[in-house]
C-alpha positions as CSV (number, residue, x, y, z in Angstrom):
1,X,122.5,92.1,114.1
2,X,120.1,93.5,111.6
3,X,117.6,96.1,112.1
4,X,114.0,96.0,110.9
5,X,112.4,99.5,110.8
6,X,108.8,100.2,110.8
7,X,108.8,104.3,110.5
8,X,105.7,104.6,109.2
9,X,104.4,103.6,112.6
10,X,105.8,106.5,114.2
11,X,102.8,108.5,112.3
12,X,100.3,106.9,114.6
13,X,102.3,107.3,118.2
14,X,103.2,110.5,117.6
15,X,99.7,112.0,116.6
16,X,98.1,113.8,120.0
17,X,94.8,112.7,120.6
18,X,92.3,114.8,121.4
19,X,89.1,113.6,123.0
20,X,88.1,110.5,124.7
21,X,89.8,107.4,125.2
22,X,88.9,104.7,122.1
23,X,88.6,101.9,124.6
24,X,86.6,103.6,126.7
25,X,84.6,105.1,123.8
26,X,84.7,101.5,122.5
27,X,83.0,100.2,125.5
28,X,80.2,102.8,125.6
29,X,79.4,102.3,122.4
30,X,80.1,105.8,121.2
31,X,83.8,104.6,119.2
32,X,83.8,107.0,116.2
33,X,84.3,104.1,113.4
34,X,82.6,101.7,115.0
35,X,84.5,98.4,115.2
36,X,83.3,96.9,118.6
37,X,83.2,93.0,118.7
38,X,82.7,92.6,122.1
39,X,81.7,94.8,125.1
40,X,81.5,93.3,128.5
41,X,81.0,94.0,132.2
42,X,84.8,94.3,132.5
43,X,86.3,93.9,129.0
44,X,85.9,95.0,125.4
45,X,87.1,93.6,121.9
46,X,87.8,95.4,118.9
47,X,89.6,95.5,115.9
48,X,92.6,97.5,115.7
49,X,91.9,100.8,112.9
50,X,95.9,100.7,111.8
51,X,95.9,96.8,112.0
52,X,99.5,94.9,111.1
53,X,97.0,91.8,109.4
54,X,93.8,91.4,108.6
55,X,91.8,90.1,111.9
56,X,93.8,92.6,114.2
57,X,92.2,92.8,117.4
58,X,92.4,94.8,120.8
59,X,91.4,93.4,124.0
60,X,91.2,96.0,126.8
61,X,90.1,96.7,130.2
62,X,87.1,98.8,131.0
63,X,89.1,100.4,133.7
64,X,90.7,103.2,132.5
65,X,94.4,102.6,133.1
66,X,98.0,102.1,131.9
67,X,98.7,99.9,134.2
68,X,99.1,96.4,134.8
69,X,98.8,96.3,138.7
70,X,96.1,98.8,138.7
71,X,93.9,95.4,137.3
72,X,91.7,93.7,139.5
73,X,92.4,89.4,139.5
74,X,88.9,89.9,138.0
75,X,89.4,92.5,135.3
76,X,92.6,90.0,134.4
77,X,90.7,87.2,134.0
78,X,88.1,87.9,131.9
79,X,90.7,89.9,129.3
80,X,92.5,86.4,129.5
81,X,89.2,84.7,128.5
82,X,88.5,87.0,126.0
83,X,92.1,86.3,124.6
84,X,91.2,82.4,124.5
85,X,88.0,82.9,123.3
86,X,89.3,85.8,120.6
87,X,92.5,83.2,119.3
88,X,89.9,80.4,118.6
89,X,87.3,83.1,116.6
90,X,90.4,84.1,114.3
91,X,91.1,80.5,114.0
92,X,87.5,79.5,112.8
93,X,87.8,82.6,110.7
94,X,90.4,83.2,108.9
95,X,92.7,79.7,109.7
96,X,96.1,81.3,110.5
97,X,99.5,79.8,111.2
98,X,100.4,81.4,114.4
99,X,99.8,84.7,116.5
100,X,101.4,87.3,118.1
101,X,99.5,88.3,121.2
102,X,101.2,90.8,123.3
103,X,100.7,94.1,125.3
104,X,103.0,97.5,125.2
105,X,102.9,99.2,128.8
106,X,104.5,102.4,128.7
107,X,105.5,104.8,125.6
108,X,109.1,103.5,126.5
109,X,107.9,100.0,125.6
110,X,105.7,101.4,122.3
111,X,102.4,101.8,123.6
112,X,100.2,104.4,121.3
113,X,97.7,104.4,124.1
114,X,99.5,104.7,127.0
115,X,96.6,105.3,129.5
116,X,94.9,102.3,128.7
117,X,96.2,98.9,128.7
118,X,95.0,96.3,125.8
119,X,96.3,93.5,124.3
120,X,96.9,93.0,120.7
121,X,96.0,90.1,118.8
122,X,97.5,89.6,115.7
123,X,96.9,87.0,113.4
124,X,100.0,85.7,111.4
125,X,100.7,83.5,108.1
126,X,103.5,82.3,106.6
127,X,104.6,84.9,104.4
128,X,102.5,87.8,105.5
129,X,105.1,89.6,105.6
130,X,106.6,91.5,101.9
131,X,108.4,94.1,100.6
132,X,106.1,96.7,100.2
133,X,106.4,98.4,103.7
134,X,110.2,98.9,103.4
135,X,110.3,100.1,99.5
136,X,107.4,102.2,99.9
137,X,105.9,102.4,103.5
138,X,102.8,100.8,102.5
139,X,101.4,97.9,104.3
140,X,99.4,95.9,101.8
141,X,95.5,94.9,103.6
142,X,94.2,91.9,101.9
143,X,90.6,92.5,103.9
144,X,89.0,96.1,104.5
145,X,88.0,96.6,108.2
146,X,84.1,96.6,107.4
147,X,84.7,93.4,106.0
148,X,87.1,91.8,108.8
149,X,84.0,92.9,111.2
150,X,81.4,91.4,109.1
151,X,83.0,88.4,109.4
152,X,84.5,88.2,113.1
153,X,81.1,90.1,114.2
154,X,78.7,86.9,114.5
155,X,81.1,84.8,115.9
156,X,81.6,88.0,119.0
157,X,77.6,88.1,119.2
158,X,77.7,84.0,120.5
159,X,79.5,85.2,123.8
């Protein structure tokens, strides 16, 4: 079996975070960098500040919790629909060749926010992936953030 390592990752779990919450930050509209696509009644989309690609999103919860039976069939929902809705956006946007969509509950599993459920959306291509971040732990952006959100942004002000 081969191992892939990632260890420049471990900056970003390991750093304590003072301060509030950056989903629930995100939903009131007080999210330092300000990257908010989406805030809802019961959900909020934003892009991910230490994305793997270009166009990676978070979709959490406004309740304030780590875990997954702590949502209500409501709260569910509407992340799922904002998942749907989110996967077609990125599609229109920047036409990718598949995803990876997944959530991380629990440090044990890898979660950096352990508190606060979300869902990552990650859009992939057909060799996204090079040799930069195992020479020189450098992942290689093709799209600043202010840009991926001045293009997603629009699209996120329709719903």
């Amino acid at each position: 079996m081969k191992q892939l390592w990632a260890p420049w990752r471990s900056v970003y779990f390991d750093t304590p975070r003072d301060g509030e919450c950056i989903f629930c930050a995100a939903h009131r509209g007080t999210l330092e960098y300000g990257q908010v696509l989406y805030a809802g009644a019961a959900s909020v989309v934003m892009l991910n500040k230490y994305p793997y690609n270009s166009g990676h999103l978070l979709i959490a919860p406004v309740n304030h919790t780590g875990r997954v039976e702590d949502l209500t069939d409501a709260e569910g929902a509407d992340m799922h629909r904002l998942l749907r809705l989110s996967v077609a956006i990125l599609t229109s946007a920047f036409a990718p060749q598949g995803f990876n969509i997944g959530m991380n509950v629990g440090h044990a599993a890898g979660a950096g926010i352990v508190d606060h459920l979300h869902t990552h959306v990650v859009p992939r291509w057909n060799g996204d992936c090079n040799f930069m971040p195992v020479l020189s732990e450098v992942r290689v952006m093709p799209e600043h953030l202010e840009a991926t959100y001045n293009k997603l942004k629009p699209f996120f002000d329709k719903i």
